[in-house]
C-alpha positions as CSV (number, residue, x, y, z in Angstrom):
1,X,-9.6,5.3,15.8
2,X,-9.0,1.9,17.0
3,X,-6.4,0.4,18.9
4,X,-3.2,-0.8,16.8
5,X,-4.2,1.3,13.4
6,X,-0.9,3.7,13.0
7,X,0.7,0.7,13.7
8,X,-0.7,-1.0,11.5
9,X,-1.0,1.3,8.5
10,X,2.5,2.3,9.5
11,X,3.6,-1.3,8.8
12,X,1.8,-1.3,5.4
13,X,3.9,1.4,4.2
14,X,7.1,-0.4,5.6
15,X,5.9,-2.9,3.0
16,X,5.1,-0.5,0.3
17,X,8.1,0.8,0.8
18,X,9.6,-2.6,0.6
19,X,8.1,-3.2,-3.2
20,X,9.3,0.2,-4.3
21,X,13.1,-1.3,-3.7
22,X,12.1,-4.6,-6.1
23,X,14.6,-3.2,-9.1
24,X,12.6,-5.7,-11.2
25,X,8.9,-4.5,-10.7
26,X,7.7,-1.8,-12.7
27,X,4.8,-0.6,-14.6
28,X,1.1,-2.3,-14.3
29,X,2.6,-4.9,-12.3
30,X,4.0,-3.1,-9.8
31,X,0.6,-1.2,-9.2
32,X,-0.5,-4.3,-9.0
33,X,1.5,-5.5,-6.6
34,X,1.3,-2.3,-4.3
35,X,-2.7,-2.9,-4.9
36,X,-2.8,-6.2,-3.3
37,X,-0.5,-5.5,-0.1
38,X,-3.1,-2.7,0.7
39,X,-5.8,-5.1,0.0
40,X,-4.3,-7.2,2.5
41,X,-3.9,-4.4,5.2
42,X,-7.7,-3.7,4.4
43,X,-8.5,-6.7,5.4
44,X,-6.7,-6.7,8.7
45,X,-8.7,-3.7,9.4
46,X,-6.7,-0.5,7.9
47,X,-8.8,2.6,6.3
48,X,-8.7,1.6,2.4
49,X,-8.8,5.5,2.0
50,X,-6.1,6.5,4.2
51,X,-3.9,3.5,2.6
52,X,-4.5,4.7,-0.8
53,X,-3.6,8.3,0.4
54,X,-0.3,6.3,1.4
55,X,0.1,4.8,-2.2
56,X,-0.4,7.9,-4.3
57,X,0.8,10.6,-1.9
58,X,4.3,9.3,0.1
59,X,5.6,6.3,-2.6
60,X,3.2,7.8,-5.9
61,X,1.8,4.3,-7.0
62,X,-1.1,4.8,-8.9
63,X,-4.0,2.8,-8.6
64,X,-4.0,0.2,-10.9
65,X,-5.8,-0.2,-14.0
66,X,-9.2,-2.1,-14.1
């Protein structure tokens, strides 16, 4: 495991957990939403598997629709 990953991934879900308080955001949009924080936090680095995990299992965002 590198240096800095719980962190990090631990911040992504302080974000997640963020969107999930947006009253307004619902639906396809908010999947889409969630989707491109954790593209972000890929980017940076994160595991794209274990921040899915994050997204379905603890807040239960699906993935969104292609």
């Amino acid at each position: 495991m590198r240096p800095g990953a719980v962190s990090s991934e631990r911040e992504s879900a302080a974000q997640l957990y963020k969107l999930t308080r947006q009253q307004h955001i619902t639906g396809e949009s908010f999947a889409m939403a969630a989707q491109v924080l954790l593209d972000k936090w890929d980017a940076r680095g994160c595991d794209p598997k274990v921040l899915a995990t994050i997204r379905k299992e603890v807040f239960n965002i699906d993935a969104p629709k292609k």
